[in-house]
C-alpha positions, 0 to 999 in steps of 0.5 A: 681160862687162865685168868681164873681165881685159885679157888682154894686160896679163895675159899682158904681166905674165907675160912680164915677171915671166919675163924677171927671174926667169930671171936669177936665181940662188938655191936654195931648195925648188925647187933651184937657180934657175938654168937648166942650161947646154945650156937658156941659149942656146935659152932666150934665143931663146925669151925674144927671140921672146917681146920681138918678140911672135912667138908662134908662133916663142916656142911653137916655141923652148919646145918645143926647149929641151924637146927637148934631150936634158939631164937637166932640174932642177924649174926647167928643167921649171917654166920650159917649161911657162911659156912655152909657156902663155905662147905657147898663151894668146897664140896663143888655144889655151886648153885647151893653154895651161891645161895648161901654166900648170897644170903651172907653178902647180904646180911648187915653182918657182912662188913665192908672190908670183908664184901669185896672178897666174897663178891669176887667169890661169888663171882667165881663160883657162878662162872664154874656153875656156868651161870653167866648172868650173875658171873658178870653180875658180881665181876662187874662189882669187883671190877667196878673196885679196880680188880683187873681179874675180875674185868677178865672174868666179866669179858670172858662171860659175855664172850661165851654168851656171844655178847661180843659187843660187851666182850668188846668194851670190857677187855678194851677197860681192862687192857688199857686199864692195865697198860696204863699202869705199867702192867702187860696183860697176858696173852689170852687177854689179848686174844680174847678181846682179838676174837671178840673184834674179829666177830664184830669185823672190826679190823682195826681193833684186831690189827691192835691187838695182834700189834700187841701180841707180836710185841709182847709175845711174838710168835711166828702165828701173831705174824701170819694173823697181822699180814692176814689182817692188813692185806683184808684192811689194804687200800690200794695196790701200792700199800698191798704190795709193801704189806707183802715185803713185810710179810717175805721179810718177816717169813710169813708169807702164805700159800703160793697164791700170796707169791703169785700176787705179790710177783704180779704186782711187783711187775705192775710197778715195773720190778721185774726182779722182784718178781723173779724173787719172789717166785723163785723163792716160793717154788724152793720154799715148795709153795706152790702145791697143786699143778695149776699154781705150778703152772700159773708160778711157772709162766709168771717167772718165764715172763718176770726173766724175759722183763728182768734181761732187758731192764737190767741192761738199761741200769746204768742208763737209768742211773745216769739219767736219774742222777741228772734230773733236778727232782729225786723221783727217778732216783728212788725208782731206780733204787727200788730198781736196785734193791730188786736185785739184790744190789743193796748199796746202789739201792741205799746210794739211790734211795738216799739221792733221792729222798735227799733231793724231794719232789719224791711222789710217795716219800713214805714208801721211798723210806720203806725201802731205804729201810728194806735195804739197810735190814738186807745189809744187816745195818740194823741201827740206819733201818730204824732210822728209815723206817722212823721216818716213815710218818704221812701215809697210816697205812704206810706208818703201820706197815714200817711200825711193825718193821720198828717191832720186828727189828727189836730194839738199836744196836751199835752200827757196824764199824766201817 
């Protein structure tokens, strides 16, 4: 777990606060803070072991000043069971050191500007003995003060005791939490609070979250869980098949099952020549492995060239014709026509006839498209503008977000 405390820092800082507070000298609802006589001497072995980091010898001197036969005051007995939990966690007997620090948290000596720091140390060292419960017992504390670690350490409890419900709400605080003070949480942040949706099958937390890792730590792995995801959470064929354009202009396309899909629809919409793309494309990239996708690719693009010979000769009529009609659903079918094969100027001249005109059907996928273009013309600046525009359809609106984030940020425009 990355998120861990640094144990010997914890444990560092506990010492330190010790040594300044036993010179002390005060009375408060504790009494007085000062150590009776009998305890000063074996006390300063203790603290001398304690400088020399001999652990074993600081639990020993503890467990003396313990012994000696004395009336104890509260903060006699607070300052025992301190130490000792000092020596037991650094000599890595957690349970033993739990019960000890437990017993200083509660003492009245205890003091609140102190509390927070031992809370937090109590909560990890039952996180290391692997006592959940009271792990997400004391982090719920300290998170309760604004400590995001802690948060993290209370969801990564509940995530191992399969409570992915409370891993849920938890990460869900922190992240936002975090997010909303200008902070990035870390990638296992991210991904805890993935699983914890993933088994809970809420799909669109998970596409949230992956959104997020993609932003902040892209890597090819966060691309092929988003498609993954969108394609689970997919409405219809049309929002499928643009979750697929995504998916070839971002390479992470799966196995030859997803070309064979995604030629099959693009046929269904009457593309031909993206069907032959994308076929051709998934045999070089050697996608299709076992001899019956072979076959299946192979008679798919035998059909998709058949289809693309006669819709190709047929273009120029269908410009003329589109360009005629008063509406501009023509023309962006004859654009997405034209960027099929390859032909991104035509594609962008129809496209923009056409959204400029209206009575467009799926305006939302006309600007996909327009956006798809311009990325193929490497005109980065015009491909955000269209896929900004991008805004009625949710599905659709995710779809051109995660272009916007694949894209980057603006460049200047090519010149001429």
């Amino acid at each position: 777990m990355s998120n861990r405390l640094k144990l010997a820092s914890a444990l560092a800082i506990v010492g330190f606060l010790g040594t300044a507070s036993v010179a002390m000298a005060q009375t408060d609802a504790c009494g007085p803070r000062k150590l009776t006589k009998k305890l000063e001497k074996p006390m300063d072995a203790v603290q001398k072991a304690r400088e020399k980091k001999d652990w074993a010898g600081m639990l020993a001197g503890a467990k003396e000043v313990d012994a000696v036969p004395v009336e104890k005051t509260e903060y006699d007995k607070f300052w025992v069971h301190e130490l000792q939990g000092v020596a037991y966690a650094n000599l890595k007997q957690y349970p033993e050191a739990i019960s000890e620090l437990e017993a200083a948290v509660a003492s009245p000596c205890m003091t609140d500007t102190d509390k927070p720091g031992r809370i937090k140390l109590l909560m990890q060292l039952s996180y290391q003995s692997k006592d959940y419960p009271k792990a997400i017992q004391y982090g719920k504390q300290a998170f309760a003060t604004g400590d995001m670690e802690a948060g993290m350490y209370v969801g990564n409890a509940y995530y191992i005791t399969n409570d992915f419900e409370n891993t849920r709400a938890t990460m869900r605080d922190v992240v936002a939490k975090m997010e909303a003070g200008g902070k990035t949480p870390d990638e296992p942040t991210y991904r805890i609070l993935q699983s914890a949706c993933l088994q809970l099958k809420d799909n669109e937390c998970v596409v949230e979250q992956i959104e997020k890792l993609v932003t902040h730590y892209p890597k090819p792995k966060y691309w092929t869980d988003m498609i993954d995801a969108l394609l689970r959470a997919s409405k219809n064929d049309r929002e499928l098949l643009n979750i697929m354009r995504l998916a070839d202009g971002v390479d992470a396309m799966g196995d030859g099952s997803q070309y064979v899909e995604m030629a099959q629809l693009s046929l269904a919409q009457g593309l031909p020549g993206e069907a032959q793309a994308v076929l051709e494309k998934g045999t070089q990239k050697g996608a299709f492995t076992e001899a019956r996708d072979k076959d299946h690719a192979s008679r798919l693009l035998a059909d998709s060239k058949q289809a693309v010979t006669l819709d190709k000769s047929t273009l120029d009529k269908q410009d003329a014709s589109a360009k005629a009609k008063p509406t501009g659903e023509a023309d962006v079918k004859l654009g997405a026509a034209y960027l099929s094969y390859g032909q991104n100027d035509k594609a962008i001249e129809a496209l923009q006839r056409g959204m400029g005109k209206g009575g467009v059907k799926y305006p939302d996928e006309g600007n996909l498209l327009l956006g798809i273009a311009y990325v193929r013309s490497n005109n980065k600046p015009e491909a955000i503008k269209a896929f900004q525009n991008v805004n009625k359809d949710p599905g659709l609106t995710r779809i051109a977000k995660l272009w916007l984030m694949h894209l980057g940020p603006a460049s200047p425009s090519p010149a001429g």
